[in-house]
C-alpha positions as CSV (number, residue, x, y, z in Angstrom):
1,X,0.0,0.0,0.0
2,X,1.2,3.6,-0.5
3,X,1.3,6.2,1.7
4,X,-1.8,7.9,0.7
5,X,-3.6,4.4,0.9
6,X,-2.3,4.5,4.5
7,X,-3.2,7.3,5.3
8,X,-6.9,6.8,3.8
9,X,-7.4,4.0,6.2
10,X,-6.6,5.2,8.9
11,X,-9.0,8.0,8.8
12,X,-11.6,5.6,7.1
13,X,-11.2,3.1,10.5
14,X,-11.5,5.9,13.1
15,X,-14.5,8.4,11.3
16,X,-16.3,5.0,11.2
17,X,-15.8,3.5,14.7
18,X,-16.8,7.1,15.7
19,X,-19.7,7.5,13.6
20,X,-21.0,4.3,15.0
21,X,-20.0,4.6,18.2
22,X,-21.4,8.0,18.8
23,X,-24.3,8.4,16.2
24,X,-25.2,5.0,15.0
25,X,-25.3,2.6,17.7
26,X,-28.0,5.4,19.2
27,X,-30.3,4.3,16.7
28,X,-32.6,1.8,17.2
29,X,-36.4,1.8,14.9
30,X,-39.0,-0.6,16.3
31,X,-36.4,-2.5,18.7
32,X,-34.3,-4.3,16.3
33,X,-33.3,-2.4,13.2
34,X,-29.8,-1.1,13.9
35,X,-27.5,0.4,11.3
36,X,-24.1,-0.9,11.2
37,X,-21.8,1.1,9.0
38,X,-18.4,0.2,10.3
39,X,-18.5,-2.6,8.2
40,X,-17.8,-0.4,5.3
41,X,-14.1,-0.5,6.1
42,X,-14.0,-4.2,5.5
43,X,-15.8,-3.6,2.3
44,X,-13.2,-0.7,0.8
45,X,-10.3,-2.2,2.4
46,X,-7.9,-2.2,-1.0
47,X,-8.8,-5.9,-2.9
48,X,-4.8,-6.2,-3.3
49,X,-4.0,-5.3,0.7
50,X,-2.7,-7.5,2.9
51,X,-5.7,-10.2,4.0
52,X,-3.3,-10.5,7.4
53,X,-4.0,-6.5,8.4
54,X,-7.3,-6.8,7.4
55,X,-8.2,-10.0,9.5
56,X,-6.3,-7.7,12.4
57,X,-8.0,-4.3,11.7
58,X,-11.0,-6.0,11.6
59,X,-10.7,-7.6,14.8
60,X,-9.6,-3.7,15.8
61,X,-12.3,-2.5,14.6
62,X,-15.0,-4.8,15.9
63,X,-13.2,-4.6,19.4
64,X,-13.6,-1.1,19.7
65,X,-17.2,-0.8,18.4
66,X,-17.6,-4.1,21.5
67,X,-15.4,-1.9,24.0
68,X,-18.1,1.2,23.5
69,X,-21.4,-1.2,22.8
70,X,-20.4,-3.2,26.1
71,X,-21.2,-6.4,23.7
72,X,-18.0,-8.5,24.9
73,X,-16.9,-9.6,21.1
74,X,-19.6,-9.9,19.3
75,X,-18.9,-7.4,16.6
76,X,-15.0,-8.5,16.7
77,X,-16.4,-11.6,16.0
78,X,-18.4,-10.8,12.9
79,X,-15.8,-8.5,11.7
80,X,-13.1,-10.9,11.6
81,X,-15.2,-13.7,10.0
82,X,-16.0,-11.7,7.2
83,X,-12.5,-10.1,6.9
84,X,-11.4,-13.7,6.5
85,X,-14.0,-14.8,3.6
86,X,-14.3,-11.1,1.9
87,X,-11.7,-12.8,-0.8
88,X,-14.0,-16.1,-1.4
89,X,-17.4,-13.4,-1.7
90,X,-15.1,-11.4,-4.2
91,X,-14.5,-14.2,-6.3
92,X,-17.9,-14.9,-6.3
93,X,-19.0,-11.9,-7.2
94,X,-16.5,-10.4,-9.5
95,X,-15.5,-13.5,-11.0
96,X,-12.7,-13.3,-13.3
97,X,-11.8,-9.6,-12.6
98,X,-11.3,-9.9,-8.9
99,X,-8.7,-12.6,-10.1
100,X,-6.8,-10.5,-12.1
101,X,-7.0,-7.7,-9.6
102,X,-8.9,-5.2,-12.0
103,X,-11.8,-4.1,-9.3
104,X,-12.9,-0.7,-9.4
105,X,-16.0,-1.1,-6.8
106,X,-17.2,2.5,-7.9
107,X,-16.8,1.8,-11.5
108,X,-18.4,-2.4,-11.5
109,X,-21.4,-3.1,-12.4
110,X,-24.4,-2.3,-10.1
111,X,-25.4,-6.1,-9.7
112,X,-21.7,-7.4,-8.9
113,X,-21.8,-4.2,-6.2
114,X,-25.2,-5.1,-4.9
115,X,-24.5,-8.7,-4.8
116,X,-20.6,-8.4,-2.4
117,X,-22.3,-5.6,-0.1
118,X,-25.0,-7.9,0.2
119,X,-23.1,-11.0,1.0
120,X,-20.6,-9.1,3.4
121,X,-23.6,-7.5,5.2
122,X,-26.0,-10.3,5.4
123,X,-23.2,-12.7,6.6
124,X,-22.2,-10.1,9.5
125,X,-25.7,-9.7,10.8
126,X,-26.1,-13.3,10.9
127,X,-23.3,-14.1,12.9
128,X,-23.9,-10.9,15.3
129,X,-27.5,-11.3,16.3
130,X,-26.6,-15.5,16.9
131,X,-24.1,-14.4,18.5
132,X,-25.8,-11.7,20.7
133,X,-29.1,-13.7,21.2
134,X,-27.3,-17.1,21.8
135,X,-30.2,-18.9,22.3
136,X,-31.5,-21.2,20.1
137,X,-35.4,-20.5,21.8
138,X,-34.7,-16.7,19.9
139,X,-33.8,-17.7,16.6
140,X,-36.8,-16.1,14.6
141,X,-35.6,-12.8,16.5
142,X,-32.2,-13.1,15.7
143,X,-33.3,-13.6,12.0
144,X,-36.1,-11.1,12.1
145,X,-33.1,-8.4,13.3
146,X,-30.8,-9.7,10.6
147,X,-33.1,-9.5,7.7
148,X,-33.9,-5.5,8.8
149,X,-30.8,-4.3,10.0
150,X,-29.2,-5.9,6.9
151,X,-31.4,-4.2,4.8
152,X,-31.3,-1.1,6.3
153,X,-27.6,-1.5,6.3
154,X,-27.0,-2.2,2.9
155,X,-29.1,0.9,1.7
156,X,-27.1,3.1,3.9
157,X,-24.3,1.7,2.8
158,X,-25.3,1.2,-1.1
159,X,-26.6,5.2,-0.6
160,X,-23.4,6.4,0.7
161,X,-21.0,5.0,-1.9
162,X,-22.9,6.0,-4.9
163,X,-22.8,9.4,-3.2
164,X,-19.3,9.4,-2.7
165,X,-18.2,7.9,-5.6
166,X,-19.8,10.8,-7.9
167,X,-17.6,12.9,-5.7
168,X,-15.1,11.7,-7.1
């Protein structure tokens, strides 16, 4: 990575542990539909970075989101699991240009987008809500809050990277 890449990260990872820590994590419609944009770091993190600093920011990351939440590793949890398959949900939805490293996530088509924030989202909420329920007698509310708060997830998220990438 270069230096502006770097530096780009860094402010990426703390304006979003802020934003979710001090804004985000307030909001809370009809009990179970939380916003969780942190995640978006996982998402831009460079497709030719180092998977070994992402699996570790991510765990960074989630940590301090747990630390302010008072959640005890949920979110570091989810973080690093999808961190560690983000290459395997490229591939899949990319296909042959993840391969040979010619992403442009503002510049691919809307379906291959919509399909890798999808998968990254979906796959975190699962594992968080399990993971913060942890009991199998609330299941259909652990799914209930993972099919709403991914959806309203992924249209913040899908809403703020159009919006920045015609910034650009």
């Amino acid at each position: 990575m270069q230096n502006s890449e770097i530096l780009q990260n860094i402010i990426r990872f703390i304006g979003l542990a802020l934003l979710q820590v001090l804004l985000l994590n307030h909001i809370n419609f009809l009990g179970y539909i939380n916003p969780y944009l942190y995640i978006l770091f996982v998402l831009l993190f460079p497709f030719t970075g180092n998977r070994t600093l992402l699996i570790f920011l991510g765990f960074a990351l989630g940590l301090t989101i747990d630390m302010f939440s008072g959640t005890g590793g949920v979110h570091a949890a989810a973080t690093v699991l999808i961190a560690f398959i983000r290459p395997v949900l490229l591939k899949f939805s990319f296909g042959i240009s993840y391969e040979y490293n010619v992403i442009k996530l503002n510049q691919a088509p809307i379906n291959e987008r919509l399909l890798y924030i999808t998968g990254i989202v979906v796959i975190h909420h699962l594992v968080l809500f399990l993971l913060e329920t942890f009991n199998i007698s609330h299941i259909l509310l652990a799914l209930k809050a993972t099919l709403f708060s991914s959806i309203f997830s992924i249209l913040l998220i899908f809403s703020i990277l159009i919006l920045w990438g015609r910034k650009r």
